[in-house]
N, C-alpha and C positions, 0 to 999 in steps of 0.2 A: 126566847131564841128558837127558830126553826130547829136544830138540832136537838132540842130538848122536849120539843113537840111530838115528836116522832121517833121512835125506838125498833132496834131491830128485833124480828119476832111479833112486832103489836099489828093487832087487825085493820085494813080499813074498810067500807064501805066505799067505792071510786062511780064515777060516769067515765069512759073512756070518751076522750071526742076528738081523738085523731091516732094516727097509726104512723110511726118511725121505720125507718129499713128494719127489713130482720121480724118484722111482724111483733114489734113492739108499742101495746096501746101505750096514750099518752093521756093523764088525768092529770087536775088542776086543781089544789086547797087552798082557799086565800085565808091568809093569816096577815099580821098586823107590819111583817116584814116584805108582805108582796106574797105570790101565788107561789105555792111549794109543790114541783114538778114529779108526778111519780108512774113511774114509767112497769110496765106488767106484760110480761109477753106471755101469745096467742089471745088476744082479744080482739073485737070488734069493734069499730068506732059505733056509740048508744048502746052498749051495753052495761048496765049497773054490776058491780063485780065484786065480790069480797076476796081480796088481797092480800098476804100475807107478806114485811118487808123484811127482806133477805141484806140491805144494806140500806144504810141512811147515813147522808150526809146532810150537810148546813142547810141546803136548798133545795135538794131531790131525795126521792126515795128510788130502791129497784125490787120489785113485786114479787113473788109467786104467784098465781092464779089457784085462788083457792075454789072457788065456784062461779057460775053464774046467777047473778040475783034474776036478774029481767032479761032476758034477748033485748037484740038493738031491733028498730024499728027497719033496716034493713034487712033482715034474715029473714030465710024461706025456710019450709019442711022441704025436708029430702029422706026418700026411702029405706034409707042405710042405718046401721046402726052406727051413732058416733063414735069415737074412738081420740082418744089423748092426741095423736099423731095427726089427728086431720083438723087444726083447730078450726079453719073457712069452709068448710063442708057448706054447712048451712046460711055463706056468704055467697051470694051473685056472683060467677064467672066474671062479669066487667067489670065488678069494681073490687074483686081480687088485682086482675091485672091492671085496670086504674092505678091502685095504690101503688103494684109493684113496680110499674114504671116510673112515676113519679117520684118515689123515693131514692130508686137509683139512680136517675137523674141528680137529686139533690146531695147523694151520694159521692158521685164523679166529681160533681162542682167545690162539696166542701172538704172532703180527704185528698182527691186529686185534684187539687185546682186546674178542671178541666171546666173553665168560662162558657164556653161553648157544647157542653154534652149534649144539648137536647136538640140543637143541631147538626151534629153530626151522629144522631142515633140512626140507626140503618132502618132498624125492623123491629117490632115485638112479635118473636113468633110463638103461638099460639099453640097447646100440647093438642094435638087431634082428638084426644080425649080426656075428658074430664076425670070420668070415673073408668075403675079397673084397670087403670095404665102400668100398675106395677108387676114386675117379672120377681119380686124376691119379696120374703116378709120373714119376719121375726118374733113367734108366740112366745112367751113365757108361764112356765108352773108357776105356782106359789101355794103353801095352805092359807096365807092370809086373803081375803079378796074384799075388794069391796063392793058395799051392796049399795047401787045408786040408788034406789025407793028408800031406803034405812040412810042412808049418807054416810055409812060409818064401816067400819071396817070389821069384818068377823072370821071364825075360823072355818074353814072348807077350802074344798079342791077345787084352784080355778087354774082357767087355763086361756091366756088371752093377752092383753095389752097390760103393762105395769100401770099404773094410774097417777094419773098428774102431778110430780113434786115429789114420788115416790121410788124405791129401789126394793120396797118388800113387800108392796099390795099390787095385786094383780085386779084387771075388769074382766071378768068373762066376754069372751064375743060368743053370741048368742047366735049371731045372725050374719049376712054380707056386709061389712061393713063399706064397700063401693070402692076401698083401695085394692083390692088383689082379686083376686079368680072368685068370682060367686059361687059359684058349685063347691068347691075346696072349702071356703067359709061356712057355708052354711052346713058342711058335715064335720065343721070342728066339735061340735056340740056331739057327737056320737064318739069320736076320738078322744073326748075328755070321757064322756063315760067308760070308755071302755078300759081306758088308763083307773079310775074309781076301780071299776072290778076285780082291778087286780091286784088291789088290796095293799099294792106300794106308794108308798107318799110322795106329797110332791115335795119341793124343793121349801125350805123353812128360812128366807136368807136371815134374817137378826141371827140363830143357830149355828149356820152353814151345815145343813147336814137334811137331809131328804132323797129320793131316789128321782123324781122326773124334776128334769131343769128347762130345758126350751125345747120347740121343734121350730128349725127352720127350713122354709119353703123356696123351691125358685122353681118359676114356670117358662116352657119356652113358647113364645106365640106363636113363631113359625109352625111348629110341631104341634103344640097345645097338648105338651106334656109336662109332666108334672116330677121336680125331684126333692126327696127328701133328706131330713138331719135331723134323728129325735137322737138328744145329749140327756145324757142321765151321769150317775155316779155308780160303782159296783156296790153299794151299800144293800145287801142282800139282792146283789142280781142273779144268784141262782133260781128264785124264785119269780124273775120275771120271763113271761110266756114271749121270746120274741120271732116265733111264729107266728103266735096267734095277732100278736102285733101286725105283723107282714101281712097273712089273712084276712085282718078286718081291713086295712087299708085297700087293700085287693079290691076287695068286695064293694068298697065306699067308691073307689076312684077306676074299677075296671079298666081299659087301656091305657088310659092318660098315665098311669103309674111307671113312671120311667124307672126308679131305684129308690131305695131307702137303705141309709149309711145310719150308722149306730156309732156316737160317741161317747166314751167316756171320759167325763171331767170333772175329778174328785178336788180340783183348784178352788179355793175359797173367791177368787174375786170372779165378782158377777160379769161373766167374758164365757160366748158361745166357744172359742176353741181354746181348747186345756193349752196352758205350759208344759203340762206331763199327763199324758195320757193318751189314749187309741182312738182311730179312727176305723172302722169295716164294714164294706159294703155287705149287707147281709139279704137285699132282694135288688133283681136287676142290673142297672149300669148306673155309671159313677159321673156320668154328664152328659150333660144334655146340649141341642146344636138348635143358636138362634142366626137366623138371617136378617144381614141390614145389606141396605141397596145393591142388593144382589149377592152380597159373601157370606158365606157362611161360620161363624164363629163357637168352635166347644164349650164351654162354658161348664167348670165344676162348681162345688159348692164353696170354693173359697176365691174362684177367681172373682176379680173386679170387674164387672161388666156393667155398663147405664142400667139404670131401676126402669125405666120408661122409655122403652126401644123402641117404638112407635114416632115420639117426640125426639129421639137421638139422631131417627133419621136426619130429620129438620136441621137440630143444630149440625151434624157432620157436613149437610151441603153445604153449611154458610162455613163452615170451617175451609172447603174445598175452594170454597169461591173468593177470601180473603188470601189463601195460601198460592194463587195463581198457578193451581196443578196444569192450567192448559198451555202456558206456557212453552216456547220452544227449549231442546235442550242445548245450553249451552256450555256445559260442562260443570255446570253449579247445581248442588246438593242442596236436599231439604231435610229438614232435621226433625225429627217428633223426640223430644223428649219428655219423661215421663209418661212411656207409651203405652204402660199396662199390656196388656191382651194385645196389643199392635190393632189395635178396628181403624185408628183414622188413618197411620199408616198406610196399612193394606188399602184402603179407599183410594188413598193419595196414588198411590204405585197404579192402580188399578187405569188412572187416568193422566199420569202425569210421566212425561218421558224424560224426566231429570231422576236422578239417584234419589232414594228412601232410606234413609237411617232410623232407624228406632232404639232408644233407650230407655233402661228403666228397674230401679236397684232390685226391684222382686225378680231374683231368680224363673220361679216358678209362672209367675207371668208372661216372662220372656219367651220359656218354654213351649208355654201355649200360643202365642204370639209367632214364635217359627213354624208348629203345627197345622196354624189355622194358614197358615200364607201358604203352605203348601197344601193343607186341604182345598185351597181355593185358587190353586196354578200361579203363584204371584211369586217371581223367582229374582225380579230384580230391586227387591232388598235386603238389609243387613238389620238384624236386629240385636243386642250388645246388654248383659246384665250387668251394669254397672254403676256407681252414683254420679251422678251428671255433672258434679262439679269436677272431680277426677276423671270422669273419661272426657269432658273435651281439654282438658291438660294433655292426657295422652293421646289425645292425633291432633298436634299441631298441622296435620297436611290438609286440614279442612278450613284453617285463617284465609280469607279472603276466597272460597267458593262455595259459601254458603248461600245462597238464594232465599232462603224461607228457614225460621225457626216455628216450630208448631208447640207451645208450653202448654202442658194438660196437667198441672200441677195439684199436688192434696189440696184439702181445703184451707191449712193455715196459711196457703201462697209459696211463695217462693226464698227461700233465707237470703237477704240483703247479701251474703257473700257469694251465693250461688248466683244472683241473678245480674252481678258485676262479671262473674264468668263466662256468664251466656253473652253479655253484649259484647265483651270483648272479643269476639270471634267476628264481629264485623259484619254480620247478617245486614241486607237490603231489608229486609220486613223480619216482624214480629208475627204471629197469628197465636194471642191468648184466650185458651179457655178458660174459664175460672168457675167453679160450684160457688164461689162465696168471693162475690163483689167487691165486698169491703177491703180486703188484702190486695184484690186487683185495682182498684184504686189508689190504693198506697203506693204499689209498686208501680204506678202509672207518671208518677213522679218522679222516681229514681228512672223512668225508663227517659222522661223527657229530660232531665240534666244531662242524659248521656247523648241525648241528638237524636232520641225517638220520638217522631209527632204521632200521637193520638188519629186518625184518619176518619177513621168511623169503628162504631159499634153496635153491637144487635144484641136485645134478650130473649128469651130462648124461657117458656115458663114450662119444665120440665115436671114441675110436681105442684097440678093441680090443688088447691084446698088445703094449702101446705103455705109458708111464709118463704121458702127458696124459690129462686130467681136464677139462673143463669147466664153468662155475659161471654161474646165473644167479640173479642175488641183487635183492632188492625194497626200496627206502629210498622210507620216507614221512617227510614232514616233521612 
């Protein structure tokens, strides 16, 4: 029996020879009951793979990626040092976005029974940049690291990406890795020493107890400045120099150094902001100011702003262009829910002479959301902290002049009970964003029971060398 063949935890040896949404390889064992499916995400179709199986059922397996045996015969050298996060670095641009469209095609057709997807697909558009698209990144301490020439793991001070399948081994970046600011990268490597010199350790997680835990980064292009978040524990912080801390970065990053905020988070679970703990800015300023077509938006270190603002351009116009902001005004409102920071709003407002509402449970993003709209003279909208399912309960005076719904929802979609509340308001169109396809597919169904058709859709491939996709889909009633 195929389930007795295959155990969880047992190694395989796999050939990937094709690739699933979500950037899932797909390998094939023939055994005596038919070929046993085992599926290993970040792989490449012709890559030989040692897999490790995380679940086994009757007919399938689901993988870790333990290593790579052979490269596929597709794969290029690229100048970058690799890194866990970028598993198609070293795949061709076209047949990244090949697959990605393809699959979400086949996507749309078998979760949403949308017949028709590949006809009514609008666009792939294309990230203007392959490499260095990212405005935030996320290092981690660890003294465990491992050493890719040795393949094993040892003790020392690293300071860099967690390592594949893991939550307590870190990889040193050494080098650019071609996702975030090349300059910044390539003086991580002095930033780790200098943190060694100070004779405080890093972060031990099987323990829980060490002194440096992550530093996070966000850049602004506009600017091309640079802000910082080194989170540590108070575990003999008297004895950390966070001067000289501030000084070497000085020194490393000369203007671009916008500010560096100092957390403390003595919280056992592995999470950049504490449950209980401080935040203080201890050089500079506390955020930093990115432009997208033309507005200008604050940005601290906790708001939610696109990773790849460059490419966000892109998607916001097709958002603009689905949401019919040119429209006359005829007394009917457009609704951005889930509006974070208000960027598509304010876009919206910017050119559209119907009313702008914006919602969205984060207090604090809301906040920044009225800020940037008045940093940027944008006076005719409203923006409201609230949960969306409760606040369109409370203004029934928007049933029947709604004009356009804009859903910029997290990534697990939209809760079946919330998204029965949004339709019931009666909207003429839909215009959804979605970071993760699969959910909007789902609810692409519940939208079509209600009398929403599917019109067109566009992908949007905002993260290069990466398996996410993007989708902005149009439902008229």
């Amino acid at each position: 029996m195929a389930d007795r063949l295959f155990k969880k935890n047992q190694l395989l040896e796999l050939e990937i020879i094709d690739l699933a949404f979500g950037g899932v390889g797909i390998a094939k064992i023939p055994t005596e009951q038919g070929d046993f499916t085992v599926f290993v995400q970040n792989t490449i179709p012709g890559q030989i793979v040692e897999a490790q199986i995380q679940k086994a059922a009757r007919r399938y397996a689901e993988c870790r990626l333990v290593k790579v045996l052979k490269p596929s015969p597709q794969e290029v050298s690229m100048p970058y040092q690799p890194i866990p996060g970028a598993p198609y670095a070293t795949w061709p641009l076209d047949l990244q976005m090949a697959s990605k469209k393809k699959n979400t095609i086949e996507l749309f057709k078998r979760i949403g029974k949308v017949e028709n997807a590949e006809q009514i697909l609008d666009e792939f558009i294309q990230s203007p940049e392959q490499w260095h698209y990212r405005n935030k990144m996320e290092y981690s301490f660890s003294v465990i690291r491992f050493d890719e020439a040795e393949e094993k793991e040892v003790d020392d001070f690293a300071l860099g990406f967690k390592h594949r399948g893991t939550w307590w081994c870190v990889e040193n970046l050494d080098k650019d890795s071609g996702m975030f600011d090349a300059a910044f990268e390539n003086a991580l490597r002095e930033i780790r020493e200098w943190c060694i010199q100070s004779g405080l350790p890093a972060w031990l997680p099987p323990k829980r107890r060490g002194f440096f835990r992550f530093l996070v980064v966000r850049k602004s292009f506009s600017s091309n400045e640079i802000l910082m978040n080194l989170v540590t524990t108070d575990d003999n912080i008297e004895l950390f120099d966070r001067k000289g801390f501030c000084d070497r970065l000085k020194s490393l990053l000369g203007d671009r150094l916008a500010g560096i905020i100092h957390t403390i988070n003595n919280d056992e679970g592995d999470r950049v902001d504490p449950l209980n703990g401080s935040t203080e800015l201890v050089y500079g300023k506390s955020k930093i100011v990115e432009e997208i077509n033309g507005l200008k938006f604050e940005i601290s270190m906790q708001s939610f702003f696109q990773t790849n603002p460059k490419s966000a351009e892109r998607l916001y116009n097709k958002v603009l262009d689905y949401a019919d902001v040119d429209g006359s005004d005829d007394g009917t409102v457009i609704l951005d829910l889930f509006c974070g920071t208000g960027t598509i709003a304010q876009l919206m407002a910017k050119r559209s002479k119907r009313k702008i509402v914006g919602v969205d449970i984060v207090a604090s993003a809301i906040e920044d959301a009225k800020k940037n709209a008045e940093r940027n003279g944008i006076h005719d909208i409203d923006f409201h902290a609230a949960d969306v399912g409760k606040f369109l309960l409370e203004y029934p005076d928007y049933q029947g002049k709604i004009h356009t719904l804009v859903l910029d929802p997290p990534r697990g979609g939209i809760a079946p009970k919330t998204l029965r509340k949004v339709m019931a308001l009666g909207a003429k169109r839909i215009v959804y964003v979605s970071c993760n396809p699969s959910t909007q597919a789902r609810d692409t169904e519940m939208l079509r029971e209600q009398g929403y058709e599917l019109k067109k859709w566009s992908l949007v491939d905002q993260f290069p060398n990466t398996s996410h996709i993007e989708s902005v889909a149009l439902f008229e009633r």
